[in-house]
C-alpha positions as CSV (number, residue, x, y, z in Angstrom):
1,X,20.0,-1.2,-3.2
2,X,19.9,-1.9,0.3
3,X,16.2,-1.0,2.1
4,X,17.4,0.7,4.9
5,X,19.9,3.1,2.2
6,X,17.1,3.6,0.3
7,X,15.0,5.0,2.9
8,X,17.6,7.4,3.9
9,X,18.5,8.6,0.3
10,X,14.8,8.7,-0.7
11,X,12.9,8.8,2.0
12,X,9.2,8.7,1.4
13,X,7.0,12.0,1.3
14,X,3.6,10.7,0.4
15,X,1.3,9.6,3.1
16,X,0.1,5.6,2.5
17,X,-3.8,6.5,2.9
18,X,-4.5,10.1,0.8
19,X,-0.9,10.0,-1.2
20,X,-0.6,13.8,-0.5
21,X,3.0,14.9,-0.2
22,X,4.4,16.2,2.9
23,X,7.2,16.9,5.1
24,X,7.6,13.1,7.3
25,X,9.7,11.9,9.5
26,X,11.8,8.9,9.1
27,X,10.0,5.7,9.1
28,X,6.4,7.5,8.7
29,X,3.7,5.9,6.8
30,X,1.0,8.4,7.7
31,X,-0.2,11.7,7.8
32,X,-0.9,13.4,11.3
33,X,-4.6,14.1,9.2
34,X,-4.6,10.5,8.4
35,X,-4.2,9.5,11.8
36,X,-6.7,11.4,13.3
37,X,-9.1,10.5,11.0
38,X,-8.4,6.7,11.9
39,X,-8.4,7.5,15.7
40,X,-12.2,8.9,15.0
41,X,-12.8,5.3,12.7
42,X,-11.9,3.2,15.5
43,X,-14.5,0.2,16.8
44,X,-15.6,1.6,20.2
45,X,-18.7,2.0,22.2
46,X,-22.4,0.5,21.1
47,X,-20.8,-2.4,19.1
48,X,-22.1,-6.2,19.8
49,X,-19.9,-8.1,21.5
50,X,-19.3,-10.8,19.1
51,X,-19.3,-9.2,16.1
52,X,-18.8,-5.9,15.6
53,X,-21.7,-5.0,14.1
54,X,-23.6,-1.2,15.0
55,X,-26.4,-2.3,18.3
56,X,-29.6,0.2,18.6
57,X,-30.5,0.2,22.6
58,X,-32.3,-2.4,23.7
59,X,-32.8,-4.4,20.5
60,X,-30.9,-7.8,20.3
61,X,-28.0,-8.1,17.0
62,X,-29.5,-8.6,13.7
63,X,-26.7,-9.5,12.2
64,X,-25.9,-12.0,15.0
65,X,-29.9,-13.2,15.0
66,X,-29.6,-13.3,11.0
67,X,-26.1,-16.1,10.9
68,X,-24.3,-12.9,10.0
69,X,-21.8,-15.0,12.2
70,X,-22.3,-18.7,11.5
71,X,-19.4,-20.8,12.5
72,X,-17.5,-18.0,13.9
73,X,-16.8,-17.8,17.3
74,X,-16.1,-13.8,17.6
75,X,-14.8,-11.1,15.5
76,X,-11.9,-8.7,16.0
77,X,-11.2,-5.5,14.2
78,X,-9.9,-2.0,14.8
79,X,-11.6,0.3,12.4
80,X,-15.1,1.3,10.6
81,X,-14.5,0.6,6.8
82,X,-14.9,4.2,5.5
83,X,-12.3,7.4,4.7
84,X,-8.9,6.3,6.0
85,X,-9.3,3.0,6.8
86,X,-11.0,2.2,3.3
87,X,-8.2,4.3,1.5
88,X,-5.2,2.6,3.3
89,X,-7.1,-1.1,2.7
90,X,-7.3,-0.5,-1.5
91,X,-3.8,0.8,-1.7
92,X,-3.0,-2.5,-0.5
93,X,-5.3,-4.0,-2.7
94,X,-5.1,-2.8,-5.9
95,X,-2.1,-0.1,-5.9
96,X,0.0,-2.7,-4.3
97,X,1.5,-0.7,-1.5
98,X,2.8,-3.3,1.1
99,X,4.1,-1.0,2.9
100,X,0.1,-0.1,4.2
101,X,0.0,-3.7,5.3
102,X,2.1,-2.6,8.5
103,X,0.2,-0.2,9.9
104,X,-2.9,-2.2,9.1
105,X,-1.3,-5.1,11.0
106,X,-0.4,-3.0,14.1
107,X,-4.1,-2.1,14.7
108,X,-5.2,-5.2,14.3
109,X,-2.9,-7.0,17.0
110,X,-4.1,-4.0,19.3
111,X,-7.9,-4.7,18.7
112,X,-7.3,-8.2,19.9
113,X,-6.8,-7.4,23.3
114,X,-4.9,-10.3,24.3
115,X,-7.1,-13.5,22.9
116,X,-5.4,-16.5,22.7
117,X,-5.0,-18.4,19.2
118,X,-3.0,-21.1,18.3
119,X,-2.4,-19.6,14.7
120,X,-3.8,-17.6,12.0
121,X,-5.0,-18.6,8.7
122,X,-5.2,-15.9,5.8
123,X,-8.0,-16.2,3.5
124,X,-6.4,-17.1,0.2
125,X,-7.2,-16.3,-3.3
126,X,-7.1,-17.8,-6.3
127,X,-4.3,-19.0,-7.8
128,X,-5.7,-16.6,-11.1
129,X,-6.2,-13.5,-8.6
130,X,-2.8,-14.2,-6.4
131,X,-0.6,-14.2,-10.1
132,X,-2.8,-11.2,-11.2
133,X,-1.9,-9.2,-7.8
134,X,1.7,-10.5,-7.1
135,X,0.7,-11.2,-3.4
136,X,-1.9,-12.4,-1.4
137,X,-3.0,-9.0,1.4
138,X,-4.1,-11.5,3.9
139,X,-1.0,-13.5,4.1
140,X,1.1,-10.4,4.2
141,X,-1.1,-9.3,7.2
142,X,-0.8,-12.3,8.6
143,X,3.2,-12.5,7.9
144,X,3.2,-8.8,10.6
145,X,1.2,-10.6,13.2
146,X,3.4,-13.7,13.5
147,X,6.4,-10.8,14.1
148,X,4.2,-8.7,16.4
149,X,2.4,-11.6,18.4
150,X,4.2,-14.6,17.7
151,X,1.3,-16.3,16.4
152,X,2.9,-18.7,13.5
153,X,0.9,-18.5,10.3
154,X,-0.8,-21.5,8.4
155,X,-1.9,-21.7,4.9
156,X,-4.5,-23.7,5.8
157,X,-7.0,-22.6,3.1
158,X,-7.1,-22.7,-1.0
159,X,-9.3,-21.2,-2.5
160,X,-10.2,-23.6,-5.6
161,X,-12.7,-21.6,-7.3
162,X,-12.7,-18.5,-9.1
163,X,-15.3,-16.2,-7.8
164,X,-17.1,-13.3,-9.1
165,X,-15.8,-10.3,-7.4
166,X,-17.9,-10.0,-4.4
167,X,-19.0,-6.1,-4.4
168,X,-21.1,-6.8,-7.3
169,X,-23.4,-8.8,-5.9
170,X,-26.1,-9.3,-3.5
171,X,-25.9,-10.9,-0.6
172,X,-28.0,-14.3,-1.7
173,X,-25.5,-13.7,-4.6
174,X,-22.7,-13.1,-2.5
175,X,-23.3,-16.7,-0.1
176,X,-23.9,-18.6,-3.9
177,X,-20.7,-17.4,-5.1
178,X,-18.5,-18.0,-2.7
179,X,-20.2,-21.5,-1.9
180,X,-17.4,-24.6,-2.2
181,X,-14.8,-21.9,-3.0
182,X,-12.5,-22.5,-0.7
183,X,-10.9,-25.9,0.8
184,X,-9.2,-26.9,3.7
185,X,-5.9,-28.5,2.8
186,X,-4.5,-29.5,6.6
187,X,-6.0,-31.3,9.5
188,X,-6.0,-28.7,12.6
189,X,-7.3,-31.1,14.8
190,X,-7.9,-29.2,18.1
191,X,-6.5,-25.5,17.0
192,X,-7.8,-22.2,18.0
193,X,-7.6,-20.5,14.4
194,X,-7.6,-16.8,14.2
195,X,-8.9,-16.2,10.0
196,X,-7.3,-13.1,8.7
197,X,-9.0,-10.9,6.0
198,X,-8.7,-7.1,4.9
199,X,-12.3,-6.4,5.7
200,X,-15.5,-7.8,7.2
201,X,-18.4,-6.9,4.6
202,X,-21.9,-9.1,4.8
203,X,-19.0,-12.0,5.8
204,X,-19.8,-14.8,3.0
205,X,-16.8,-15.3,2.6
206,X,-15.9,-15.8,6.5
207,X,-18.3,-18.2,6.9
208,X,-17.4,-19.7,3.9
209,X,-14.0,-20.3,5.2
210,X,-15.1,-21.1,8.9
211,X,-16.8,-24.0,7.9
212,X,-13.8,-25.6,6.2
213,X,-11.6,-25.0,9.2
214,X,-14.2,-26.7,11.1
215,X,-14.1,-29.6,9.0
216,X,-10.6,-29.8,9.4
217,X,-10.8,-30.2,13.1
218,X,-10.6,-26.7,14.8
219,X,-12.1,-26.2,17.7
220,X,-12.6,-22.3,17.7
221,X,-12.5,-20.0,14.4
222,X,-12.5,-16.3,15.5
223,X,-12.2,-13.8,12.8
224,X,-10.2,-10.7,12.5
225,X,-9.8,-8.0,10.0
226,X,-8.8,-4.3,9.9
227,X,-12.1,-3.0,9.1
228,X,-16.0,-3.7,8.8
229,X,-17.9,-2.0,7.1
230,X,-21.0,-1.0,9.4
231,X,-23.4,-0.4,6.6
232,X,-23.4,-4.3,5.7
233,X,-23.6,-5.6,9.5
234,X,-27.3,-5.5,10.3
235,X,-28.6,-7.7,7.9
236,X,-26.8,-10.7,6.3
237,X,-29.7,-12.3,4.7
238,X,-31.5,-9.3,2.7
239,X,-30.1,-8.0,-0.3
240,X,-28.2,-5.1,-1.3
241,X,-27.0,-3.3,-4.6
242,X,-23.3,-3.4,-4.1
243,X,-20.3,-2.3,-1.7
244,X,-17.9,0.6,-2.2
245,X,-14.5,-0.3,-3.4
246,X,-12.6,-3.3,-0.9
């Protein structure tokens, strides 16, 4: 059945962050709760400059002053990683709702307040992970940017080892794990790359990634994803127990 038939015949009455039912209008993805509650999550005031990360007055970035950012030129990103935001970025995940990759995408082109890139490159998975899933989130981000910015996508990356799953590790684990994971399979030989992930956590595998697009010959690797989550932004180098579902 045609998409647009479907929608009208069955519209859709569950909101794509809490899944409560509701009365929508046509096209809707969220709740008006859901919407407020991102509004609140946005990235606004007391942030540093380069990456995102939660500044105390006065005292430089310790994520920044740790190589929370190492081979990244700056990060972009619209929201905290916590109550909406962290809801609408696992039902992409792991209940396979493409449909929250839209709104997701939206934000994301907003928080980028017109940079310049030459194209964006999603962080792949493994081969394993991508059959397991059905789709890689990253690419499908990246697939509503090129619409909404015109910025053409480039698969750029593999990833050619299968990693544990980051949120069960430690950071030291985290950097270990993800070392030599991923390859770059095309020259970009003077390219401004924008690297698209779901969200920003200590950023292993970021920098991971930057430095393959480096050694493929770009010139600038800026990073942006649709959340970071604030609680692993201040120190990149100390450990921690473990993240909350990403």
């Amino acid at each position: 059945m045609d998409e647009r038939l479907r929608a009208l015949l069955f519209p859709r009455a569950r909101c794509l962050a809490c899944d409560e039912p509701r009365e929508i209008d046509a096209g809707a993805d969220l709740c008006d709760g859901c919407l407020a509650e991102l509004d609140a999550l946005r990235l606004t005031g007391g942030l540093c400059s380069h990456c995102l990360s939660p500044l105390r007055a006065g005292q430089a970035c310790a994520y920044c002053a740790g190589g929370g950012m190492l081979g990244l030129d700056a990060a972009y990103a619209p929201y905290r990683y916590h109550g909406a935001s962290q809801r609408l970025i696992a039902g992409l995940k792991f209940r396979r709702l493409r449909r929250a990759a839209l709104p997701l995408a939206e934000a994301m082109a907003d928080s980028l307040h017109g940079a310049g890139f030459d194209l964006t490159v999603p962080v792949p998975l493994h081969a394993d992970d991508l059959r397991d899933r059905g789709f890689n989130q990253s690419a499908l981000l990246c697939g509503h940017l090129q619409r909404l910015l015109g910025l053409p996508t480039e698969g750029a990356l593999i990833k050619a080892k299968r990693t544990h799953q980051q949120s069960s590790l430690s950071h030291e684990e985290r950097e270990d794990n993800v070392s030599n994971a991923y390859v770059a399979v095309r020259p970009l030989y003077g390219k401004k790359v924008l690297l698209v992930d779901d969200v920003r956590t200590t950023g292993s595998t970021a920098r991971a990634c930057a430095r393959e697009l480096r050694r493929a010959g770009a010139v600038s690797v800026c990073l942006l994803t649709a959340a970071v989550a604030a609680r692993y932004s201040s120190a990149p180098q100390s450990s921690s127990s473990s993240l909350p579902p990403a």
